[in-house]
PASEBA-1860 file (N, C-alpha, C; in nm, 3 decimals):
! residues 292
1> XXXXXXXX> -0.451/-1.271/-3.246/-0.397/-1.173/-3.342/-0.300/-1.081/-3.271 ~ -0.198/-1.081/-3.343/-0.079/-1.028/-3.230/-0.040/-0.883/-3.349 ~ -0.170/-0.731/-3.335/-0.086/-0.635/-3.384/0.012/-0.538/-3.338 ~ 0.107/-0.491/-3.453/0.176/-0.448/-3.426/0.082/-0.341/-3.334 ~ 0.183/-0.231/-3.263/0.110/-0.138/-3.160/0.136/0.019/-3.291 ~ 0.238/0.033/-3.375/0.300/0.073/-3.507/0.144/0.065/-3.617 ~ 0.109/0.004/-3.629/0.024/-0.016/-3.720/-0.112/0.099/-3.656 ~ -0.132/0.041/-3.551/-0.241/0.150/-3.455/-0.187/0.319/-3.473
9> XXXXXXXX> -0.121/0.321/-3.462/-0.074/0.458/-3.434/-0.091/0.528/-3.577 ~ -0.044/0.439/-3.637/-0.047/0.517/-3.823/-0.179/0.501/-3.847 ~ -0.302/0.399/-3.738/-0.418/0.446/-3.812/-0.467/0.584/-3.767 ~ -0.444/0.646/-3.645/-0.417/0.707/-3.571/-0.429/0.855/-3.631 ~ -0.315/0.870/-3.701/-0.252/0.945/-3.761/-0.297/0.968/-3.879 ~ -0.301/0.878/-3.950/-0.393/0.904/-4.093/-0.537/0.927/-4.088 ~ -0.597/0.904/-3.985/-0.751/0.918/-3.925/-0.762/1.072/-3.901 ~ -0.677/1.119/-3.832/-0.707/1.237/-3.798/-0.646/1.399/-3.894
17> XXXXXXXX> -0.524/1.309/-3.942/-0.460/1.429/-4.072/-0.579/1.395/-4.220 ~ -0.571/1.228/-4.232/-0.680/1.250/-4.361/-0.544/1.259/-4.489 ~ -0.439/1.236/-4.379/-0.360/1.215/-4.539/-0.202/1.084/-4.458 ~ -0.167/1.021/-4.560/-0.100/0.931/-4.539/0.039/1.000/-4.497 ~ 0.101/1.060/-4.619/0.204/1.174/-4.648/0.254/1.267/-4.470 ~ 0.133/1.325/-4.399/0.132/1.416/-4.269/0.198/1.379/-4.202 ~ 0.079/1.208/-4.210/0.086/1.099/-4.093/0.278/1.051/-4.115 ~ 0.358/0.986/-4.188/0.440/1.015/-4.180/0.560/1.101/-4.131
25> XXXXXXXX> 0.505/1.211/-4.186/0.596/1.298/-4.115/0.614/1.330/-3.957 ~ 0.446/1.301/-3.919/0.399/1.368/-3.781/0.489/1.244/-3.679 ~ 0.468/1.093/-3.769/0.524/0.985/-3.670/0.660/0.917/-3.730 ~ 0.746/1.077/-3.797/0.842/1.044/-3.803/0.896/0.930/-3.905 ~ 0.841/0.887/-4.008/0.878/0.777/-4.076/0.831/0.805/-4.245 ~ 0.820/0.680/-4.338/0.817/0.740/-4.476/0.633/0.711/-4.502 ~ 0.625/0.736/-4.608/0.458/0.746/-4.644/0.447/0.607/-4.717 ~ 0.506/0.504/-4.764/0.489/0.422/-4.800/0.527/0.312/-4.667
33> XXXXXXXX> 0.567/0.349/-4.561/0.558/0.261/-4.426/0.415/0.250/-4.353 ~ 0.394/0.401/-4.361/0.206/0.448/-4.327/0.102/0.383/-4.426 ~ 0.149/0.348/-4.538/0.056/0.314/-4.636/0.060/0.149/-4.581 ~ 0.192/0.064/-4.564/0.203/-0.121/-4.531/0.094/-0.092/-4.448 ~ 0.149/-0.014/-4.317/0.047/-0.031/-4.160/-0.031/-0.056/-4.191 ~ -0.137/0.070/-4.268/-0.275/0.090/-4.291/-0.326/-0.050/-4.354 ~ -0.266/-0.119/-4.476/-0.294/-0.238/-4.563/-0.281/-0.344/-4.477 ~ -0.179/-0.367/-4.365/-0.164/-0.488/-4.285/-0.298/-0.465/-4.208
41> XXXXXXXX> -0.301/-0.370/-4.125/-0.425/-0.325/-4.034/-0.546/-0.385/-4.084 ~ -0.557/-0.308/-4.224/-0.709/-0.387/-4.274/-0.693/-0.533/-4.261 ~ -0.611/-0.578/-4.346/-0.601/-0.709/-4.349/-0.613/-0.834/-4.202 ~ -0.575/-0.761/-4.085/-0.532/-0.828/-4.013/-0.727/-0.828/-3.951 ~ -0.750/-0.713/-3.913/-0.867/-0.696/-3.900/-1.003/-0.659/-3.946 ~ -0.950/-0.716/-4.105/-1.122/-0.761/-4.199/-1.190/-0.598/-4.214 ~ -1.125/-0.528/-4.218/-1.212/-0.386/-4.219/-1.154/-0.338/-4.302 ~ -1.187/-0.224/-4.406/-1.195/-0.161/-4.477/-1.158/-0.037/-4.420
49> XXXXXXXX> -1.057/0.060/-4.409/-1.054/0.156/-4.315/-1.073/0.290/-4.352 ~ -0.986/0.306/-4.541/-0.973/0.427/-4.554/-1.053/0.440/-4.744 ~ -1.087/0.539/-4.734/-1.097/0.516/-4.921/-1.006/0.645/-4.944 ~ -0.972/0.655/-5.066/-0.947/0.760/-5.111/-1.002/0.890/-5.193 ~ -0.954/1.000/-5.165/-1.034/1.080/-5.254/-0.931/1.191/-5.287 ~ -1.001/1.322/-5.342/-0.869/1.380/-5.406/-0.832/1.469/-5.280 ~ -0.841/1.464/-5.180/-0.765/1.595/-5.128/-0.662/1.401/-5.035 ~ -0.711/1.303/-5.008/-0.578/1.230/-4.926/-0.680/1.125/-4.942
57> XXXXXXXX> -0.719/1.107/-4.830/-0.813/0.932/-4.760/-0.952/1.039/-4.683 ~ -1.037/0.942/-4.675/-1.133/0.952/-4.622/-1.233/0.780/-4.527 ~ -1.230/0.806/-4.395/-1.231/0.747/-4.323/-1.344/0.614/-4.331 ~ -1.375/0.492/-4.332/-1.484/0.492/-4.364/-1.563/0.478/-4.245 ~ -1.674/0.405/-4.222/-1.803/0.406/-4.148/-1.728/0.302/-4.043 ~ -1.670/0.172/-4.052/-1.582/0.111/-3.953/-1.461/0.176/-3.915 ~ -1.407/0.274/-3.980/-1.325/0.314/-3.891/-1.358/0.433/-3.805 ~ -1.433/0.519/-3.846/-1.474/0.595/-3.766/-1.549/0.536/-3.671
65> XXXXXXXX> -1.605/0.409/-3.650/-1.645/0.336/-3.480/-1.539/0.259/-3.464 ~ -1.433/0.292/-3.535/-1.305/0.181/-3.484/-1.177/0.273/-3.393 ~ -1.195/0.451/-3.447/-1.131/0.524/-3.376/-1.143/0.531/-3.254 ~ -1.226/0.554/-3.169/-1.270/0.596/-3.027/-1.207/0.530/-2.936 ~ -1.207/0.414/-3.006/-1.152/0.217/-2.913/-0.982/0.257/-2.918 ~ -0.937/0.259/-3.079/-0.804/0.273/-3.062/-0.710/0.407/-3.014 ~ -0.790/0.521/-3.013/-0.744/0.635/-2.946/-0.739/0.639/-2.781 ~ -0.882/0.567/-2.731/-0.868/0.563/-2.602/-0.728/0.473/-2.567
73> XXXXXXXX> -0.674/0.357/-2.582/-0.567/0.273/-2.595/-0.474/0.314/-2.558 ~ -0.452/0.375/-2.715/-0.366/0.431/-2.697/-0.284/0.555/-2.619 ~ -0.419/0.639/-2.573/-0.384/0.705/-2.484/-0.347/0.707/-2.356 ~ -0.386/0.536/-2.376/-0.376/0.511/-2.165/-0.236/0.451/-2.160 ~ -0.174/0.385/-2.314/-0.038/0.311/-2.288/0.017/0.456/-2.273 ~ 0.035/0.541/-2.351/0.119/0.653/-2.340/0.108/0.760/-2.215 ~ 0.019/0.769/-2.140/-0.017/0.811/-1.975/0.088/0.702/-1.922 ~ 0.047/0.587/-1.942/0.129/0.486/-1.880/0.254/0.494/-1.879
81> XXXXXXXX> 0.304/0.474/-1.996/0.492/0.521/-2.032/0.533/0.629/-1.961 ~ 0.446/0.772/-1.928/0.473/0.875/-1.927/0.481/0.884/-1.759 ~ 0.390/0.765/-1.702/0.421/0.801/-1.551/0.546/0.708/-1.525 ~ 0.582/0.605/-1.592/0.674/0.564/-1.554/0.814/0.610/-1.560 ~ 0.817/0.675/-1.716/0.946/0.760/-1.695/0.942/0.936/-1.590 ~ 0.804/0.947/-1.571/0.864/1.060/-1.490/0.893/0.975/-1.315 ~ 0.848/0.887/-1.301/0.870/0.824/-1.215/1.057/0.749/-1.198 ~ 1.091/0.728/-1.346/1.219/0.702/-1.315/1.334/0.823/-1.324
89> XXXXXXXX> 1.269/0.929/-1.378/1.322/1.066/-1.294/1.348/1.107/-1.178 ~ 1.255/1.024/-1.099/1.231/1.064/-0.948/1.282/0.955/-0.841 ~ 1.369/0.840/-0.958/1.422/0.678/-0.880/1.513/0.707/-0.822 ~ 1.574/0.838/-0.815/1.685/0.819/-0.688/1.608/0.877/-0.569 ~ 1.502/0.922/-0.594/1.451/1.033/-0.475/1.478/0.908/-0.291 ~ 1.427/0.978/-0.193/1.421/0.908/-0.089/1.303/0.922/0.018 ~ 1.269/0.826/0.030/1.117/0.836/0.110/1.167/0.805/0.225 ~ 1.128/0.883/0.328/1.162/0.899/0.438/1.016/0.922/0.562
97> XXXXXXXX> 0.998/0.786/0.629/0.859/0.823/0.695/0.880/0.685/0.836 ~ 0.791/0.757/0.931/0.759/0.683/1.010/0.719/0.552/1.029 ~ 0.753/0.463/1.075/0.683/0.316/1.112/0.773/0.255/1.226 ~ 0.649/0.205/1.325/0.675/0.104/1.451/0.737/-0.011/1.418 ~ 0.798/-0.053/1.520/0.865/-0.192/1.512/0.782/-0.276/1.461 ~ 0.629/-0.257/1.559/0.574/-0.351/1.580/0.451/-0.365/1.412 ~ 0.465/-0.288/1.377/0.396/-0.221/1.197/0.500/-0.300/1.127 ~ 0.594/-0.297/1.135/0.697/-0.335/1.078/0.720/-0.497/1.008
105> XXXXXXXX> 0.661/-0.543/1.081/0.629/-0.690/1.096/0.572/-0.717/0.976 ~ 0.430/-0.608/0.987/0.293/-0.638/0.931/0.316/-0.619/0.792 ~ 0.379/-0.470/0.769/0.449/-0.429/0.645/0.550/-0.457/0.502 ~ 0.609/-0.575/0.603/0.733/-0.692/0.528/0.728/-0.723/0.407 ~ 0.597/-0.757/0.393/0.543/-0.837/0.273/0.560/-0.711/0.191 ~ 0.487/-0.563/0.192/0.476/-0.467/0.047/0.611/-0.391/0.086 ~ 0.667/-0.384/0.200/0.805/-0.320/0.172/0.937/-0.423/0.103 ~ 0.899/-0.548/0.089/0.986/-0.604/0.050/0.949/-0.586/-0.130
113> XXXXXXXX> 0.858/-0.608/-0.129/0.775/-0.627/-0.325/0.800/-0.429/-0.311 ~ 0.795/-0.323/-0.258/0.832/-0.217/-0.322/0.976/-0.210/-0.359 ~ 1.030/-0.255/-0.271/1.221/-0.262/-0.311/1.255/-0.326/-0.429 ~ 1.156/-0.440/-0.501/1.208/-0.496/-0.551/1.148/-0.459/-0.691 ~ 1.030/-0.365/-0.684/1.018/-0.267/-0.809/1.105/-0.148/-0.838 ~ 1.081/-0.096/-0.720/1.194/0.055/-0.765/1.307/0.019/-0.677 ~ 1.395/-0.045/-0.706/1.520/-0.064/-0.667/1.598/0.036/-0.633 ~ 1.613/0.169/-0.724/1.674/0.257/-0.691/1.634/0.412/-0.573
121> XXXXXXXX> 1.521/0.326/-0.540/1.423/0.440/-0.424/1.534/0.402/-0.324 ~ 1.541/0.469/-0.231/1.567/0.460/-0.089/1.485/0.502/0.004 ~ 1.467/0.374/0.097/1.385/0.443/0.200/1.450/0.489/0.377 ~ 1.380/0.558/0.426/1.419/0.566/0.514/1.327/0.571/0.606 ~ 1.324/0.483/0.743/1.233/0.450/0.831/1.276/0.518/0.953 ~ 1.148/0.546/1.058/1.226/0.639/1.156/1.111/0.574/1.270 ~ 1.196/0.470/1.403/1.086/0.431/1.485/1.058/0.501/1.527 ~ 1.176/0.595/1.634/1.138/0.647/1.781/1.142/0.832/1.723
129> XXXXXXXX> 1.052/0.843/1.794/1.028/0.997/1.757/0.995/1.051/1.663 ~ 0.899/0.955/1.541/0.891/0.985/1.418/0.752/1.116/1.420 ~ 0.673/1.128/1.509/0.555/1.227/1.482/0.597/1.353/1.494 ~ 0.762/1.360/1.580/0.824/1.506/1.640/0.882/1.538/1.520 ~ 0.978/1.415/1.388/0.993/1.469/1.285/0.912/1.515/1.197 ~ 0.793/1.438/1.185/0.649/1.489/1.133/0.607/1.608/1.103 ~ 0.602/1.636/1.257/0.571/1.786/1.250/0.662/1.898/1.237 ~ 0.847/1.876/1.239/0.883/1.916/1.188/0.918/1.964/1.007
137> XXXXXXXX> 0.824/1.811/0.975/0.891/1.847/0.828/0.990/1.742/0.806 ~ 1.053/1.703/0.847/1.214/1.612/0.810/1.171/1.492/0.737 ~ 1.031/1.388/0.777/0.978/1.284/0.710/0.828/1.320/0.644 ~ 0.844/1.237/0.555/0.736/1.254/0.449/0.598/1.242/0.516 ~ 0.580/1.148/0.580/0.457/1.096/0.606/0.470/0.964/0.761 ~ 0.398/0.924/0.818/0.403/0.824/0.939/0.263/0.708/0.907 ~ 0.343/0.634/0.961/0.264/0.514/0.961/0.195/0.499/1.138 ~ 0.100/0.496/1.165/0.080/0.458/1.311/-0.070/0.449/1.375
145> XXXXXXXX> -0.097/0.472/1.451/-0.270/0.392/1.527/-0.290/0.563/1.508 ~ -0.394/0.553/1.468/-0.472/0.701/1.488/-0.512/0.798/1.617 ~ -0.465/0.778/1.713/-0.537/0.836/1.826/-0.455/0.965/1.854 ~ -0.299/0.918/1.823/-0.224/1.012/1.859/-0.193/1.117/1.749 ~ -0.260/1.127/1.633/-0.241/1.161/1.530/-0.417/1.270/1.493 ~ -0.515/1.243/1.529/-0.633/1.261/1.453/-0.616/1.454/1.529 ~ -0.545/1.494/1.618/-0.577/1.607/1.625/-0.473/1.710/1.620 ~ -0.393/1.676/1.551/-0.312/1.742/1.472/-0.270/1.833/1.390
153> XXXXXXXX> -0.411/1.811/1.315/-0.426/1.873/1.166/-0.337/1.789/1.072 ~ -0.322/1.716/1.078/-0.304/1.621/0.992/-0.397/1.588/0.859 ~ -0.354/1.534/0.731/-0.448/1.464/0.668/-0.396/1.347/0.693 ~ -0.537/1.254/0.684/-0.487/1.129/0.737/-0.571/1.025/0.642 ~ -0.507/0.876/0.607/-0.550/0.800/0.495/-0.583/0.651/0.618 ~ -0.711/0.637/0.595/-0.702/0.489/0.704/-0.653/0.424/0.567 ~ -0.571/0.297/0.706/-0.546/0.171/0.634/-0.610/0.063/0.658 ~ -0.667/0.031/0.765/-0.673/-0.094/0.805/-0.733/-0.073/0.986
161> XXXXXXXX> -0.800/-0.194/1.005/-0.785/-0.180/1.159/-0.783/-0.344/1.224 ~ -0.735/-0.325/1.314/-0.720/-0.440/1.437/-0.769/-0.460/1.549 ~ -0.774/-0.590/1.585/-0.829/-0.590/1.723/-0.685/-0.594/1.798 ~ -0.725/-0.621/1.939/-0.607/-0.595/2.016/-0.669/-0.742/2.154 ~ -0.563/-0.843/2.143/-0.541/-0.964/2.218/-0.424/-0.947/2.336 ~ -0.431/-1.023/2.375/-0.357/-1.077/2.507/-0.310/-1.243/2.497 ~ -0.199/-1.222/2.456/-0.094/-1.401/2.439/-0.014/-1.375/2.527 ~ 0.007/-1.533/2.519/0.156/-1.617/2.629/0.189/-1.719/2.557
169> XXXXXXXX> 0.291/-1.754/2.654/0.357/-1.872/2.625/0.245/-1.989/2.598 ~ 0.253/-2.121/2.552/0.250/-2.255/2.577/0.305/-2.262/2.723 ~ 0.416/-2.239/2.704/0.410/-2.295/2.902/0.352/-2.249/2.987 ~ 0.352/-2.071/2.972/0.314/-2.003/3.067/0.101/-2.048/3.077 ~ 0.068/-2.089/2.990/-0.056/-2.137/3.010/-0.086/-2.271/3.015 ~ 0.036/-2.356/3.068/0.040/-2.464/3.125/0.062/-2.455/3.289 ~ 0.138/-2.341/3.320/0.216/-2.302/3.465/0.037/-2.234/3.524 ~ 0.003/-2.184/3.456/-0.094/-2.129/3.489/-0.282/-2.160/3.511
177> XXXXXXXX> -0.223/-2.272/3.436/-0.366/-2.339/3.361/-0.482/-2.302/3.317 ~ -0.436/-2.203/3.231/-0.528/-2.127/3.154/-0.537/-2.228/3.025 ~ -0.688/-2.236/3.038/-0.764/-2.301/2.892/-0.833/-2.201/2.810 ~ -0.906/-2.266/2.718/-0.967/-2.168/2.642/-1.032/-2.037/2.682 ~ -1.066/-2.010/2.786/-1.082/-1.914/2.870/-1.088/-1.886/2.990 ~ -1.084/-1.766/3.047/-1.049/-1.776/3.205/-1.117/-1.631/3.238 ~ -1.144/-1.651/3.361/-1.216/-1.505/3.413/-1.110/-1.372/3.412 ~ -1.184/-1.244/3.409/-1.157/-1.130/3.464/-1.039/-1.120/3.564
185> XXXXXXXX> -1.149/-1.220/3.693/-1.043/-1.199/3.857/-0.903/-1.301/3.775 ~ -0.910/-1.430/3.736/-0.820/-1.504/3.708/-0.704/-1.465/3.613 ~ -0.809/-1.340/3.529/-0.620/-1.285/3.454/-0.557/-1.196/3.495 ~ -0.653/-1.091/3.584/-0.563/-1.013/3.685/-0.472/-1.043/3.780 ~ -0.485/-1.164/3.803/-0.361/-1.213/3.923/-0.254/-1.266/3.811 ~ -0.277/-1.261/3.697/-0.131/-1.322/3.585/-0.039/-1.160/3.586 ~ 0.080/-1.236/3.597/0.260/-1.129/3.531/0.173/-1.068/3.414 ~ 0.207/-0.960/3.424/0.127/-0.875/3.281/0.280/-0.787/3.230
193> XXXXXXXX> 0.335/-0.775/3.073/0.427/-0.741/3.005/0.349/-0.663/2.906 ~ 0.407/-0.547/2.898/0.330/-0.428/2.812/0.360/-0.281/2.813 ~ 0.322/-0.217/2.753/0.330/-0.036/2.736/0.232/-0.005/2.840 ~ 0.280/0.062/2.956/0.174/0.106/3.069/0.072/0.254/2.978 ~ 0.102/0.298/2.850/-0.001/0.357/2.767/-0.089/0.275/2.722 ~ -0.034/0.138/2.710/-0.111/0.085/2.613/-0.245/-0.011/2.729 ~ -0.189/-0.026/2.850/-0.252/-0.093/2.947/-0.357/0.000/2.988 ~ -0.319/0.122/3.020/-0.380/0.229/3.101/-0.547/0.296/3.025
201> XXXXXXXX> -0.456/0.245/2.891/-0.564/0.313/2.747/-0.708/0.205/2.755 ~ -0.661/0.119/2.784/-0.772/-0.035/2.791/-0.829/-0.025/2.937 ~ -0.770/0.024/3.030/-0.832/0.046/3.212/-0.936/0.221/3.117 ~ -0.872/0.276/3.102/-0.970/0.437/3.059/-1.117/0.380/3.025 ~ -1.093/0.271/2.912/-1.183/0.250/2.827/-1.293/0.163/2.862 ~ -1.270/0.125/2.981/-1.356/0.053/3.111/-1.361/-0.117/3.080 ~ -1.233/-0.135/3.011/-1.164/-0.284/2.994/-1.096/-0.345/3.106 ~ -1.098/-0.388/3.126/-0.983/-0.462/3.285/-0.963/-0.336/3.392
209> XXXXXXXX> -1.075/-0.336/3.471/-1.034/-0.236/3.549/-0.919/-0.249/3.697 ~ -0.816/-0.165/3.681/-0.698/-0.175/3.785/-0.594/-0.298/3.726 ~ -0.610/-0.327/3.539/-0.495/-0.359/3.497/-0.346/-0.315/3.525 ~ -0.231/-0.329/3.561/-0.096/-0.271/3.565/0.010/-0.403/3.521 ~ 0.106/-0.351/3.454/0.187/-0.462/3.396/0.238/-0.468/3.503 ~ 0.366/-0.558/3.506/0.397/-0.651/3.588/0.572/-0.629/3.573 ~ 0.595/-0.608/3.407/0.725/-0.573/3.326/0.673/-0.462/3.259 ~ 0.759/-0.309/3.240/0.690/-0.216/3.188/0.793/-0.208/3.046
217> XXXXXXXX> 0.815/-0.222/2.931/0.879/-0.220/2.856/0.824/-0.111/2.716 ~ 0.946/-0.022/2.625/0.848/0.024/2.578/0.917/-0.031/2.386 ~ 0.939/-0.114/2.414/1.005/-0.190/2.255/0.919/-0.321/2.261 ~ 0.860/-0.340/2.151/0.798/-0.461/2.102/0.859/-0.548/2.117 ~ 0.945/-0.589/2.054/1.068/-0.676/2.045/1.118/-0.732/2.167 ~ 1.087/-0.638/2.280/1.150/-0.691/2.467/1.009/-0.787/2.488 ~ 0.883/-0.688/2.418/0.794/-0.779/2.510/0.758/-0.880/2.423 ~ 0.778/-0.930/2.323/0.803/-1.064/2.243/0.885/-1.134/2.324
225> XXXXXXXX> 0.992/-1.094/2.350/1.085/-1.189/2.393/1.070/-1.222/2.535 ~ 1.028/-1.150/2.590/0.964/-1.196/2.739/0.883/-1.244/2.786 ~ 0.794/-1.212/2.662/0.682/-1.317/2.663/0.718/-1.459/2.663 ~ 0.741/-1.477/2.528/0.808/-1.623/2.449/0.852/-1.682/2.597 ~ 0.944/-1.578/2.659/0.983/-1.696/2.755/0.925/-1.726/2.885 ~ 0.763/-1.707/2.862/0.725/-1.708/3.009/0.719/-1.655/3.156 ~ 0.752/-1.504/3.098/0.770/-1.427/3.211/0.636/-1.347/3.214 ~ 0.538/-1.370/3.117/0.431/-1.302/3.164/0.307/-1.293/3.035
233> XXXXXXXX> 0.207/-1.218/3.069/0.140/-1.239/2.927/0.136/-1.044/2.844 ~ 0.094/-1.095/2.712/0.111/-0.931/2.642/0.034/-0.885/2.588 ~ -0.040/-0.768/2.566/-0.097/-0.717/2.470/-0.060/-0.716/2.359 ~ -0.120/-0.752/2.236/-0.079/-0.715/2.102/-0.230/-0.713/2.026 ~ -0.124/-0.641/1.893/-0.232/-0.638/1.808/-0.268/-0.781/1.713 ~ -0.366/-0.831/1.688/-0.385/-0.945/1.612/-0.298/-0.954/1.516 ~ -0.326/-0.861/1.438/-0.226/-0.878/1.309/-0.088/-0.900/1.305 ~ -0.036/-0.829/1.368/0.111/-0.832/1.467/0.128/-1.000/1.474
241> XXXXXXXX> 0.043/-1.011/1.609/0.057/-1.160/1.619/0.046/-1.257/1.515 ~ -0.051/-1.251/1.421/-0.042/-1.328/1.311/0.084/-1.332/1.206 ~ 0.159/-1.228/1.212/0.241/-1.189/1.113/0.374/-1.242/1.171 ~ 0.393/-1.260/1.334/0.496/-1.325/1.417/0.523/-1.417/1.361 ~ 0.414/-1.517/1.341/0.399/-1.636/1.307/0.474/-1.795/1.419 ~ 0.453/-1.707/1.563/0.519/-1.761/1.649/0.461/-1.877/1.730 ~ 0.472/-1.994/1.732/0.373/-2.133/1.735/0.395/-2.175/1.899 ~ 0.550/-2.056/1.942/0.494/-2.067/2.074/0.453/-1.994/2.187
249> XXXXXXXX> 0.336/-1.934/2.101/0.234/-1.824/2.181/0.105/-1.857/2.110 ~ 0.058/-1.829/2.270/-0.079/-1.838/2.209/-0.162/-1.722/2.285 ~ -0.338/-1.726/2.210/-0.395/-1.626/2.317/-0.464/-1.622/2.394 ~ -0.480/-1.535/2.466/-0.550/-1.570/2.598/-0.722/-1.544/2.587 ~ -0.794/-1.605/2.594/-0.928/-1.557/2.614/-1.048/-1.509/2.706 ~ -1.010/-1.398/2.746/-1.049/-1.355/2.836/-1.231/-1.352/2.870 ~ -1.291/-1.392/2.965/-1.414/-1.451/2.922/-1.517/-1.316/2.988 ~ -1.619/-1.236/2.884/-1.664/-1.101/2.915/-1.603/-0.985/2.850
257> XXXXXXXX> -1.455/-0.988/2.774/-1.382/-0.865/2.748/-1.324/-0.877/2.595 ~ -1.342/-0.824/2.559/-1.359/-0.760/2.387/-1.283/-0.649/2.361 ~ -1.140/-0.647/2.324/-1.068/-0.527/2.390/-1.118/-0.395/2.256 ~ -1.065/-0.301/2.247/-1.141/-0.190/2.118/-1.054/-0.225/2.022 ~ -1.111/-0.154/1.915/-1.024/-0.184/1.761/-0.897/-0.066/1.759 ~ -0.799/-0.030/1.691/-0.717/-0.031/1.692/-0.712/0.051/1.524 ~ -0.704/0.194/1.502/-0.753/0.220/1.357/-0.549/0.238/1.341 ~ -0.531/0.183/1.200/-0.382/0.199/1.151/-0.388/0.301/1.048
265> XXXXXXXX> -0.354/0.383/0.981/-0.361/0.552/0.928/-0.206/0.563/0.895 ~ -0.208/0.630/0.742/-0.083/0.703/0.704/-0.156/0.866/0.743 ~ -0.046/0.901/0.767/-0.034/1.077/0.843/0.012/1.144/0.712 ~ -0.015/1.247/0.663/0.096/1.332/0.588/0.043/1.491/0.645 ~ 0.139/1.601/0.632/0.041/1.715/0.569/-0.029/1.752/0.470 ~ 0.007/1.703/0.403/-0.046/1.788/0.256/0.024/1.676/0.140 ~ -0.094/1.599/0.093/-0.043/1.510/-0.022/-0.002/1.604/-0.140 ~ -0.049/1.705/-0.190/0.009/1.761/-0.318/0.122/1.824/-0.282
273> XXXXXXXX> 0.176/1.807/-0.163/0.349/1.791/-0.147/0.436/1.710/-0.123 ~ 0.370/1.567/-0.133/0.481/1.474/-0.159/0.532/1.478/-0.269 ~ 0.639/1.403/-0.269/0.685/1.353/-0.435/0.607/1.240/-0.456 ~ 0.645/1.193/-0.631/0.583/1.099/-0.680/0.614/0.963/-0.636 ~ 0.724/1.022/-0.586/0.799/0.844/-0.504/0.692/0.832/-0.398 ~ 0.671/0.960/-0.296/0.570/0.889/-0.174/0.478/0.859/-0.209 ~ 0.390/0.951/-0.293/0.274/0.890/-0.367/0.249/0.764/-0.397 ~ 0.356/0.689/-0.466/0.305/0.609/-0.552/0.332/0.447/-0.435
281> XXXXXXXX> 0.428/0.498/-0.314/0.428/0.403/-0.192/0.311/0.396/-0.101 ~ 0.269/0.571/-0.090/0.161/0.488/0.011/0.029/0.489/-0.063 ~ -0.004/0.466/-0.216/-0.100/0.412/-0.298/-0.085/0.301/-0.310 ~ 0.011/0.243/-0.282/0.020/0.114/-0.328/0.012/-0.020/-0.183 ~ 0.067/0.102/-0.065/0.049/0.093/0.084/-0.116/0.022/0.109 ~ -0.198/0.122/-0.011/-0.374/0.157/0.081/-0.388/-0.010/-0.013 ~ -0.364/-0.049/-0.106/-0.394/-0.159/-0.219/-0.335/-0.291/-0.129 ~ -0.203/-0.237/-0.031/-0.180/-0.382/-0.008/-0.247/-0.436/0.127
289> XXXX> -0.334/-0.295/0.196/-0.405/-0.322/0.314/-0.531/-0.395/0.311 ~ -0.575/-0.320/0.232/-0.693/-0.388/0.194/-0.740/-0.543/0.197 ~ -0.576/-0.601/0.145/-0.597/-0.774/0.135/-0.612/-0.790/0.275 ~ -0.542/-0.713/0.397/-0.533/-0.744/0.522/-0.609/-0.832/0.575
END
């Protein structure tokens, strides 16, 4: 049964004025248009809705358990309409927030499907130095691992978390002859490529003790590519790696060591000062992590 959404509304209307004539006026149209609705309405849906009496209509016993259903409805399409046009009020706005190269990867998938809903958003991404704009104020919000963030005063939204691996090449674990796993002493004597924070953070944490890279690089992207070519092995985050989708790396399994998880967090100050544009990105941010 395909009703009109017109027909609802005039029951709507005549339900609550109690006169056909109001209902018209209130939804803008003639009293013999309110009167079809009402007659198609019954008809369409076998109910009996209104009787008449002398001051207009009077509701009957199915429609008064038929109101509650069609008022709620209707109230949620019109919330609905109502966020979308204040939302296309706000389609030129510009979201402006933090995210890593190496996030970046992971992100592809809902930053590509947000562009291609609100077309007219602009975003703006900020790798290097995005927590100094942060706390200035200049970007909305940051995307990044929680550690450097939780004492801030920040409010902070987890997203997601990761483990954190160690890959190489295919060759380089042919040159090396690393199989499915290899000792402690045996990966410390391997070329190590990485963030000496990110190495040093895993030696603190009483993981590989007297780890030191080998190549100190501080762009994702160098130590992908240096990896790939066999110059050494890397820390990353799983997801990262999965999202590479790079068939010639693999990981290393280190036999005894379980590196820590890795919490991923949007930063803001104060959500009831974003706009509705950030809002409705990093709500839709927390929905697409989840599948993670």
């Amino acid at each position: 049964m395909n009703t009109n959404l017109n027909h609802y509304r005039a029951f709507i209307a005549v339900y609550e004025t109690k006169s056909a004539r109001i209902a018209a006026e209130i939804l803008n149209t003639t009293q013999p248009a309110i009167s079809l609705s009402i007659k198609e309405l019954s008809r369409q849906t076998g109910i009996n809705l209104f009787t008449p009496n002398f001051k207009g209509v009077e509701p009957t016993s199915e429609a008064i358990a038929l109101y509650p259903i069609i008022k709620n409805c209707l109230d949620s399409i019109r919330e609905g309409e109502e966020s979308v046009r204040n939302f296309t009020e706000e389609s030129k706005a510009v979201i402006r927030f933090g995210l890593s190269s190496s996030l970046a990867s992971i992100f592809t998938p809902y930053l590509k499907d947000f562009c291609n809903r609100y077309p007219k958003v602009k975003l703006e991404l900020y790798d290097k130095e995005s927590l100094e704009l942060l706390e200035m104020q200049k970007i909305d919000f940051i995307i990044n691992t929680s550690h450097p963030l939780v004492q801030r005063g920040l409010e902070i939204k987890p997203l997601f978390k990761q483990n954190q691996i160690f890959v190489a090449s295919k060759e380089f674990h042919k040159q090396h002859n690393i199989g499915k796993e290899i000792s402690i002493k045996k990966f410390l004597e391997l070329p190590l490529i990485g963030y000496r924070s990110k190495l040093n953070g895993i030696q603190h944490e009483g993981f590989l003790e007297g780890i030191l890279p080998f190549i100190e690089t501080t762009s994702v992207q160098t130590a992908h590519t240096l990896t790939k070519n066999g110059m050494g092995a890397s820390c990353f985050h799983d997801k990262l790696f999965h999202a590479m989708k790079d068939k010639d790396l693999e990981q290393i399994h280190v036999k005894g060591v379980s590196l820590p998880e890795v919490k991923i967090v949007c930063a803001y100050h104060n959500k009831a000062n974003l706009t509705k544009a950030a809002q409705t990105f990093i709500d839709g941010l927390a929905k697409f992590c989840e599948k993670l």
